[in-house]
Every structure is written in structure tokens, then in C-alpha cells.
C-alpha positions in Angstrom: 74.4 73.1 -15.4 75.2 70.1 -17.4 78.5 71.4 -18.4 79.1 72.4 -15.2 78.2 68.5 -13.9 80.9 67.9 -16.4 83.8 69.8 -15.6 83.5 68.4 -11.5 83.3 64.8 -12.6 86.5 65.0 -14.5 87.8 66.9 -11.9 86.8 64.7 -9.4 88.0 61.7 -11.3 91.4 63.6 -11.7 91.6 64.2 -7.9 90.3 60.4 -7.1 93.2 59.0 -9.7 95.9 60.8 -8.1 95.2 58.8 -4.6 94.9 55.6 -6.5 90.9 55.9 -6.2 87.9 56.0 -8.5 85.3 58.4 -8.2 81.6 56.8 -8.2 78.6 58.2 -9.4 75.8 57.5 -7.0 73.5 56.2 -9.7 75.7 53.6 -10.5 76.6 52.4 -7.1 74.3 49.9 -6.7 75.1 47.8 -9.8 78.6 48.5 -9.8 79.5 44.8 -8.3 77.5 43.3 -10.6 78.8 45.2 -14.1 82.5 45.0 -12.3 82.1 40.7 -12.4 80.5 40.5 -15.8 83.3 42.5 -17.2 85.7 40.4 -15.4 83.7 36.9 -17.4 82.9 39.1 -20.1 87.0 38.8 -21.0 87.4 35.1 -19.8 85.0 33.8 -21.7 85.5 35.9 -25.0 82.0 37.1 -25.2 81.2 38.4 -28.6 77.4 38.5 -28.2 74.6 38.9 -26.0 71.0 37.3 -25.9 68.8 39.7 -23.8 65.4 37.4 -22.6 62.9 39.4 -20.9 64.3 43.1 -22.0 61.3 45.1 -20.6 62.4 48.7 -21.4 66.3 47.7 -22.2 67.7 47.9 -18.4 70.0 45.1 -19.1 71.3 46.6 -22.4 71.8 49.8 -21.0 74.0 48.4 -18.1 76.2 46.1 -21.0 76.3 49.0 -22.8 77.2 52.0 -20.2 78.4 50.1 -17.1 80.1 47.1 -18.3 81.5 48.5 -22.2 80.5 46.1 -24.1 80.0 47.3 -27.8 79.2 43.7 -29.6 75.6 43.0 -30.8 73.0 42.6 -28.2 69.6 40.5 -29.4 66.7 41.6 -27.3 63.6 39.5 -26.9 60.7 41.3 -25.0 56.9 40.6 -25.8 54.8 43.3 -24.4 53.9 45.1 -27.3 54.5 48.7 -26.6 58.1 47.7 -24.6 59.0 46.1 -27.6 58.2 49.4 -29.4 59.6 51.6 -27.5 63.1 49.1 -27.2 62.4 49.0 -31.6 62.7 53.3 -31.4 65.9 53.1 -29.3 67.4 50.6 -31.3 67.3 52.5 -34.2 70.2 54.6 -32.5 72.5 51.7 -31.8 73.5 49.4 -35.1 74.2 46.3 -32.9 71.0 46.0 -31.1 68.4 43.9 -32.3 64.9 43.7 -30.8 62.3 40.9 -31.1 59.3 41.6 -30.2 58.2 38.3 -28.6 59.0 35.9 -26.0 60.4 33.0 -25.4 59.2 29.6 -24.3 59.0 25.5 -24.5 56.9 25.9 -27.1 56.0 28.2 -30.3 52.6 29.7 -30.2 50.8 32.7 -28.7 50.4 32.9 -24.5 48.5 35.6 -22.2 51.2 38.1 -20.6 50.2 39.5 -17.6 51.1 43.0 -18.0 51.5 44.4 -14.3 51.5 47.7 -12.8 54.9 47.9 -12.5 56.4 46.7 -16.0 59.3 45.0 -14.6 56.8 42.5 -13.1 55.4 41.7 -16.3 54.8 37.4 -16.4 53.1 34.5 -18.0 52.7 33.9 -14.4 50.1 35.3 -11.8 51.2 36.8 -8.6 50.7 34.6 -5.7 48.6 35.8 -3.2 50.5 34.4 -0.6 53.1 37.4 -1.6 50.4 40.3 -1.7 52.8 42.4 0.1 54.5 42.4 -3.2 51.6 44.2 -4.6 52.5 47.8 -3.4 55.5 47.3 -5.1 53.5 47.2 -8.6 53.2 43.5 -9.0 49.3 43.6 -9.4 47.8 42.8 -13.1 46.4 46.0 -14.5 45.7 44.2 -18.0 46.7 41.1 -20.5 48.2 40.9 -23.7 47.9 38.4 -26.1 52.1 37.5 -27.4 53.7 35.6 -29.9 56.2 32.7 -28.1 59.1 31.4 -29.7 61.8 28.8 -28.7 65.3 30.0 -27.9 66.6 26.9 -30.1 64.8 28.7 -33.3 65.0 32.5 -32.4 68.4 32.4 -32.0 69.3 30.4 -35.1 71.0 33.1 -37.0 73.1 34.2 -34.0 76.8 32.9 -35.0 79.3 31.6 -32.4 77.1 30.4 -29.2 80.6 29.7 -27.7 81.4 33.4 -27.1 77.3 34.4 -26.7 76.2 35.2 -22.9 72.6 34.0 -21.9 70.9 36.7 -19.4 66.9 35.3 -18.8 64.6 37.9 -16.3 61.4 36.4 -17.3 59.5 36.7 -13.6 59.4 32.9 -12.7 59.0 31.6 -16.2 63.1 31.2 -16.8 62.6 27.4 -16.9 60.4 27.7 -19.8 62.4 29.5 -21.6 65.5 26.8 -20.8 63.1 24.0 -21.5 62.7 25.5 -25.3 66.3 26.7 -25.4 68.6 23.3 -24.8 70.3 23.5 -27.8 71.3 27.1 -27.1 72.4 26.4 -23.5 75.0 23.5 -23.9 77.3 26.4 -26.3 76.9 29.5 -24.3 80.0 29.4 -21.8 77.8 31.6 -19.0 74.0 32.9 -18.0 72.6 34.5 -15.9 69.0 33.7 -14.5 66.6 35.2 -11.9 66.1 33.1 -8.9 63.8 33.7 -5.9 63.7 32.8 -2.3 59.9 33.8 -2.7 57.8 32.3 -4.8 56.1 35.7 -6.0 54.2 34.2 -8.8 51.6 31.1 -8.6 53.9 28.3 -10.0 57.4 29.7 -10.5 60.2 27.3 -9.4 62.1 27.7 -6.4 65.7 28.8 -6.2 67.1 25.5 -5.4 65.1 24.2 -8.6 66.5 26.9 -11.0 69.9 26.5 -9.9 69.5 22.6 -10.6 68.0 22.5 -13.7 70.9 24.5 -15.1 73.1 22.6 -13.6 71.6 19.7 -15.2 73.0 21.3 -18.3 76.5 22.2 -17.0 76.4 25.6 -15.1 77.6 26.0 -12.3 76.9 29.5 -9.4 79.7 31.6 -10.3 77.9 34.9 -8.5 75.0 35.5 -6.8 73.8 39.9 -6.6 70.8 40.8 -4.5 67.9 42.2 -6.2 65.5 43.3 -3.7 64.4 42.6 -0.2 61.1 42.6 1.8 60.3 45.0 4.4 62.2 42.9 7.3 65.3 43.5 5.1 65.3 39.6 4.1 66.2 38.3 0.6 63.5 37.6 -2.3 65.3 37.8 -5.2 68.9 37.3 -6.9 70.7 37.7 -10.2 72.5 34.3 -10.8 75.6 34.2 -12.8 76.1 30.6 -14.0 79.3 30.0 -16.1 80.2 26.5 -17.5 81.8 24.1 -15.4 85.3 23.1 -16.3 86.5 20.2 -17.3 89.3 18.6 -14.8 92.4 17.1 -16.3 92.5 13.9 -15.8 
């Protein structure tokens, strides 16, 4: 079956090229906007290198890697314990990738991660009650984990040429933290991308207008906004933010 899977897709690409079309797979419909503009920066900027915060069970590489072709090292950071396992097995496949299993903070030390029923919800942060709806979704703490916290500034110390690295941070309302230990790091990258929420999901997690200003305290400015998910009434909660350095006007 797999072969035969095969054999229609490059058919079906053959058929689509000939009409000046591209044939989609369904599967990758839904992120296909969002690897199309990150290639599209991706060659602007010269990235070389990419610093994966928050990598829960390597989503974010795997779109880099399959959707957008990028083949340059990729440094994962992801402190649940047996995510960071699991991401340590995979890597063992792909030379460039490099996973650390611990997060990333304002401050070294150790921290209690909320490890949620649905992984991707894992935070430092507790679910706000206010946002229980949330819940059936798999944001709802099943158990905690004691984890290692590093700054950005330090973990990424032996990473060469910040001016060609891409900063991606999903850390579920705990981004700012990461920025607050990762200064250094963010006035050399030339883009990030950060999670921000028209929700406040998790007790204490800044609000959308605060995340976009505090990295564009440090010279970002919106370059892309892609929906993440919605609420049952089909509003916004969350986006991907792609932030790319502003540009200097000649005088």
C-alpha cells in the first residue's frame, strides 16, 4: 500500500506541475503558510542555525526539517524528563540535532514543571481556572517534575554565529522568562518566534500586547502572525509570532 501511496503522489504531483499547480498533502495543509514564510526568512536572513525552546516531542524540528528543508543544526531544549528522552533517541538518527534536556529561564536553578495531560501544555505555570474550558483539551496537571533551568545567555554559549541563528520559544506562558535570561542571545538573532495568547490560559502568563512589547523592547518587530487554536465560539486564543529585527533606515 505504501508503494502504492507512492506511485499516486508523484503522479499526482506530475499532473498538478503540468497546470502550474502543486499537489498538497492534507496533513500538511494546515502548517503550510506557516513553513512557506519561514522559508521565505529562513533565506533573507541567512539562517544557519536553530534554537528550539520548549521542544516537547520535536514538533518544531520536525516541521524545519520536513516542511520548511532546513538541514543546519537544530539545538533543542526541552525539560520534561522522558520528552527529553524520547527527543535524545531520535536524535541519535539526525547528526545535526542536539537535545538538552532542561529548560530555560531568568535564572539557573531547578523549578516544578507542571506536566499536563496533554504534553503540549506542559508549564512552570498553572492553568487558570478562569480558562477551565481549556481543560478538555488536556490542559489539567496530571503530575510535577522537578527540572534543571538554565539561561539562554549560558546554554547557548557554544552556538557560533547568533547573526544567522533563529530563536523559536513555545514555553506555555513562560516565554518572557526565558527572554529575561536570554538578552544577550536576543540582540544577535535577526528573527524569533514566540507564543502569544489572547487568553491568559495559565495563572500569570503575560498578555499578547505584553509579549509583543517586551521584544520589541529589544528590536523585533511582528513580521507574521499564524493562528494556533480557537475556542469553541471559533474565536482566537493563541498565535505563533514571527518577530524579525527591525531595520535600520538610511538616514
Amino acid at each position: 500500500m505504501t508503494k502504492i501511496n507512492a506511485m499516486l503522489s508523484r503522479a499526482a504531483n506530475s499532473l498538478a506541475g503540468l497546470a502550474g499547480l502543486e499537489a498538497v498533502a492534507q496533513w500538511r495543509l494546515r502548517r503550510l503558510a506557516h513553513a512557506r514564510r519561514l522559508q521565505a526568512l529562513f533565506e533573507h536572513f541567512g539562517i544557519r542555525s536553530v534554537i528550539d525552546v520548549g521542544a516537547n516531542a520535536g514538533q518544531f524540528r520536525d516541521q524545519v526539517r520536513n516542511e520548511v528543508g532546513f538541514a543546519g543544526p537544530i539545538h533543542s531544549f526541552e525539560p520534561d524528563p522522558a520528552l527529553a528522552a524520547a527527543l535524545a533517541r531520535r536524535a541519535a538518527a539526525d547528526p545535526a540535532w542536539t537535545v538538552y534536556p532542561c529548560a530555560l529561564g531568568a535564572a539557573a536553578g531547578t523549578m516544578v514543571l507542571n506536566v499536563m495531560e496533554n504534553s503540549e501544555y506542559n508549564s512552570f505555570r498553572a492553568p487558570d481556572a478562569r480558562e477551565a474550558g481549556h481543560a478538555a483539551n488536556g490542559n489539567r496537571v496530571v503530575r510535577t517534575a522537578e527540572v534543571e533551568v538554565r539561561t539562554l545567555d549560558v546554554a547557548a554559549v557554544g552556538i557560533p554565529d547568533l547573526s544567522h541563528a533563529f530563536l523559536k520559544i513555545d514555553t506555555q506562558g513562560f516565554d518572557l522568562e526565558v527572554l529575561k535570561g536570554g538578552n544577550a542571545v536576543a540582540r544577535q538573532v535577526p528573527m524569533v518566534q514566540t507564543e502569544v495568547s489572547l487568553r491568559k490560559l495559565y495563572s500569570g502568563s503575560p498578555s499578547m500586547q505584553d509579549s509583543i512589547a517586551a521584544f520589541g523592547g529589544l528590536g523585533f518587530a511582528v513580521a507574521d502572525l499564524l493562528l494556533i487554536s480557537t475556542d469553541n465560539g471559533h474565536r482566537a486564543v493563541e498565535f505563533d509570532c514571527i518577530m524579525v529585527r527591525e531595520a535600520r533606515e538610511a538616514p
